[in-house]
C-alpha positions as CSV (number, residue, x, y, z in Angstrom):
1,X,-15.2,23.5,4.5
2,X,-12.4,21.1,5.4
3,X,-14.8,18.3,6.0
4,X,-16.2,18.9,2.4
5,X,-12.7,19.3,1.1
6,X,-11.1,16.1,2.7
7,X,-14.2,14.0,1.5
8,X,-13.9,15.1,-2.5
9,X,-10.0,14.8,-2.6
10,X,-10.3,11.2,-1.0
11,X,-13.4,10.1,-3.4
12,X,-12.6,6.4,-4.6
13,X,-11.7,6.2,-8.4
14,X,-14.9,4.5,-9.4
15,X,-17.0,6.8,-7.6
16,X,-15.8,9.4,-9.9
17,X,-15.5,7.2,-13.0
18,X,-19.0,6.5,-12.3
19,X,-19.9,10.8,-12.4
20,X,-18.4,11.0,-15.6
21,X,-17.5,7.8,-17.2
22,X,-13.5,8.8,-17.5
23,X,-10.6,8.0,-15.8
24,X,-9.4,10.2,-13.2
25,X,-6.9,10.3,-10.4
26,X,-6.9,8.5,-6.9
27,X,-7.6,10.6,-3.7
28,X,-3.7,10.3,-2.8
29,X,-2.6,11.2,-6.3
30,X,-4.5,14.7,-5.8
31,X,-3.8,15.3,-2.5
32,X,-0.4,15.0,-3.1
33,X,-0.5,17.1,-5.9
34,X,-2.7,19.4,-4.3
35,X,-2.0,23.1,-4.6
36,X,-1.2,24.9,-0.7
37,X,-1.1,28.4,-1.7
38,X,-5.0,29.6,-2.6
39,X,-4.4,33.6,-2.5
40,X,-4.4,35.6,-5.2
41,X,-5.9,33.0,-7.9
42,X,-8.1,34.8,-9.8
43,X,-11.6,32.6,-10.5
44,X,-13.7,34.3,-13.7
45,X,-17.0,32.4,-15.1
46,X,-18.1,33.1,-18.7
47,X,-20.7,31.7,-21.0
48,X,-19.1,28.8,-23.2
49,X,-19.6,27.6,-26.2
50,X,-22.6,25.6,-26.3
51,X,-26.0,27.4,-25.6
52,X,-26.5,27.6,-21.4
53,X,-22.7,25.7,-20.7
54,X,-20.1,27.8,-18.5
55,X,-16.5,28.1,-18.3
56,X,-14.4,28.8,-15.4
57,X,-10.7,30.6,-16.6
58,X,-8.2,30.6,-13.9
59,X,-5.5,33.1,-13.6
60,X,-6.3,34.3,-16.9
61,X,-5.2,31.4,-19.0
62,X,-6.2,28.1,-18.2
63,X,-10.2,27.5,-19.1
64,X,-11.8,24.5,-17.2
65,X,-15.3,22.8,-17.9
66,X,-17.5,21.9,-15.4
67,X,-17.8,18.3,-15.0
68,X,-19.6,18.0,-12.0
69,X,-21.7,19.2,-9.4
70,X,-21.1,17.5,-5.9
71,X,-22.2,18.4,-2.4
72,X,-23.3,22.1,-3.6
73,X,-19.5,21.7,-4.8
74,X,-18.9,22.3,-8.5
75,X,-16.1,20.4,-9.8
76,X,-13.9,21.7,-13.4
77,X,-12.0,20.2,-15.3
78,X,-8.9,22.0,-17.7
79,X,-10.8,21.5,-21.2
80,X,-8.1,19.5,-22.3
81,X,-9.2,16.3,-20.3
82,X,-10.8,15.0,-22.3
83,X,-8.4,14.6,-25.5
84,X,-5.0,15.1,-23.4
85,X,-5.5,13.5,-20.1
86,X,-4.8,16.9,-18.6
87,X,-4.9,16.5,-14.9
88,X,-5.8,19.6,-13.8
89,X,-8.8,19.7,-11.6
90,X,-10.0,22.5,-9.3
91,X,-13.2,22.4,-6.9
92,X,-15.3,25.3,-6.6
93,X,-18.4,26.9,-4.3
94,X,-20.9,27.1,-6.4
95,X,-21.7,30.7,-7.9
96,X,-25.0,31.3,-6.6
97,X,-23.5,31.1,-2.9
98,X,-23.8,33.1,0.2
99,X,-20.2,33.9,-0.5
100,X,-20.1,34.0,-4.2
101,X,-17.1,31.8,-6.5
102,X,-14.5,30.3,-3.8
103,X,-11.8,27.9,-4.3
104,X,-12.2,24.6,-2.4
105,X,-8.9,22.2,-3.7
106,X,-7.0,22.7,-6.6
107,X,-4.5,20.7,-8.3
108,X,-1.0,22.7,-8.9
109,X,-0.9,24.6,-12.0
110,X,2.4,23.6,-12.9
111,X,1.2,20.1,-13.2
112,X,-0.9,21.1,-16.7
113,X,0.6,18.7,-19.4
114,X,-1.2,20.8,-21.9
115,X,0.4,24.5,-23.7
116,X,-1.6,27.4,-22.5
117,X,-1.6,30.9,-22.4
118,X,-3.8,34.3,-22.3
119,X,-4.7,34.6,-25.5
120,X,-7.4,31.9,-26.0
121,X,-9.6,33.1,-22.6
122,X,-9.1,36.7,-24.6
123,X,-10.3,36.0,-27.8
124,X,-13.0,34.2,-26.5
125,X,-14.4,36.8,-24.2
126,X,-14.4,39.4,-26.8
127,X,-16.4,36.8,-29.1
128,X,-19.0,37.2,-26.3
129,X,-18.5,41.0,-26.3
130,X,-19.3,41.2,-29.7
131,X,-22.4,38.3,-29.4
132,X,-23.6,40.9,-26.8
133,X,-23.3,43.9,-28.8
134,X,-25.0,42.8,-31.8
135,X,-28.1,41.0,-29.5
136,X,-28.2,44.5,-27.7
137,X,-27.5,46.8,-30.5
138,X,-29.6,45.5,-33.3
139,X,-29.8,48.5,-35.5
140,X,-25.6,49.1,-35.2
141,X,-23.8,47.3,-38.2
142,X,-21.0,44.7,-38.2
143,X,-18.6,47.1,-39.3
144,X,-19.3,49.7,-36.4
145,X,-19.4,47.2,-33.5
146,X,-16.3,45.4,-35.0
147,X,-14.4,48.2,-35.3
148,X,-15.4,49.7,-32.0
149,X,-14.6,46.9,-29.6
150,X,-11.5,45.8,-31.6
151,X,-10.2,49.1,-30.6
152,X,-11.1,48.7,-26.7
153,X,-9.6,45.3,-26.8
154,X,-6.5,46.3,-28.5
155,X,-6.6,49.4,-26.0
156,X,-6.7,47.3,-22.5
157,X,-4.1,45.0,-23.8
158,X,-1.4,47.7,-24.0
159,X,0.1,47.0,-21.1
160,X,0.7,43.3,-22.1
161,X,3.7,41.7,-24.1
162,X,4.7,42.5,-27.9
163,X,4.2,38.7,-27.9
164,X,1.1,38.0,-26.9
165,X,-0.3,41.4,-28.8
166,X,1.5,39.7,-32.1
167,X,-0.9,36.5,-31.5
168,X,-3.7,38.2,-30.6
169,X,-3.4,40.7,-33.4
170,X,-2.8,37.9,-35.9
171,X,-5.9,36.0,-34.7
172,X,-8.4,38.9,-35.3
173,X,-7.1,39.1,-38.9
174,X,-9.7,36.2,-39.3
175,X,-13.0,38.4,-38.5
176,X,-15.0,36.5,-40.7
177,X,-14.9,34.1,-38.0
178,X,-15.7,36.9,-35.2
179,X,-19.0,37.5,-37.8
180,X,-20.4,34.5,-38.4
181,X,-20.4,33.9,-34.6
182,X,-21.8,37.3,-33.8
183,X,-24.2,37.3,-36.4
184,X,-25.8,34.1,-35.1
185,X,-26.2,35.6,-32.0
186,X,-27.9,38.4,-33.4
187,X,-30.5,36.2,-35.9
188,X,-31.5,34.9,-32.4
189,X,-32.7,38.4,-31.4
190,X,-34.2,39.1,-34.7
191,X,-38.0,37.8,-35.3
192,X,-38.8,35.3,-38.3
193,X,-41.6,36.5,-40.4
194,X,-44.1,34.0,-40.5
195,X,-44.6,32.2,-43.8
196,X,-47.7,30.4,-43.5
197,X,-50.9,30.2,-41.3
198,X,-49.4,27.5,-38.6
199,X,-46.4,29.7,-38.1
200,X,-48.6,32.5,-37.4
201,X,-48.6,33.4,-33.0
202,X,-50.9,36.3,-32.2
203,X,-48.5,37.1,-29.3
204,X,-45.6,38.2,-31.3
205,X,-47.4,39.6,-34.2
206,X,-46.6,43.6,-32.3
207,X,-43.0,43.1,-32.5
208,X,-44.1,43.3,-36.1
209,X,-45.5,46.5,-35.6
């Protein structure tokens, strides 16, 4: 692991300019930047936004976007990168290892240049609770669903600050938003009648049925 460490941190700049076509820090910039203290950081993968992309959310708050995938390594970048310059970087096993999700090298937290907080990785995991509920529960309406897991969310999040229950409270005023993005997901499950003869596949004519 330290071999595979020590390589990635000292990659030359246009070896990684050349993975990803940006401009990213030297290996002694990052090593010197580089976070010590790897207990306790807690690593969670979720879907993303776009169809098959993942998202790694570390302690909590700051969402990184994989950029890379090096040596069996993947390498994740804070989403902010790309429009901010962010230099947050952290280098992970890959999930599918012997050993499951492990921090290889991270840059220090307190080095983020960008404003985050809980709130964001919240809302967007209980978007994807909600995707999953309607792709799962197709005969349960909006309303139900909605209503349902608005109350476990608001539930689990008791313990948290007045502050951060204030903002997330104030962003699910907007459920229209939580629909359309829910109800997608659900058209997906749901079969299209076909229209005319070339639209027609004998295999899925008996989930007509």
């Amino acid at each position: 692991m330290a071999e595979v460490e020590e390589e990635l941190m000292n990659m030359e700049e246009e070896e990684l300019d050349h993975m990803e076509g940006e401009v990213h820090e030297n290996g002694e910039e990052l090593n010197e930047d580089k976070e010590k203290d790897l207990d306790g950081i807690k690593l969670e993968v979720v879907e993303g936004n776009k169809e098959g992309s993942r998202w790694l959310i570390v302690d909590s708050v700051h969402i990184c976007h994989k950029q890379q995938v090096f040596q069996n390594h993947d390498v994740w970048r804070c989403e902010d990168f790309r429009d901010y310059k962010c230099p947050f970087k952290i280098i992970t096993t890959k999930e599918e290892s012997e050993n499951g999700l492990q921090i290889v090298t991270m840059t220090k937290k307190l080095l983020h240049n960008c404003s985050k907080d809980k709130v964001k990785p919240i809302l967007h995991k209980f978007r994807l609770k909600l995707a999953k509920r309607m792709r799962a529960d197709l005969d349960t309406p909006w309303r139900k669903i909605w209503d349902e897991e608005r109350k476990i969310l608001m539930d689990r999040l008791k313990s948290e600050s007045q502050l951060l229950l204030d903002q997330v409270l104030l962003e699910l005023k907007d459920s229209r938003s939580f629909r359309v993005s829910a109800q997608r997901a659900r058209a997906k499950e749901t079969p299209t009648i076909p229209k005319t003869h070339e639209e027609m596949d004998p295999e899925k004519v008996n989930s007509f049925l």
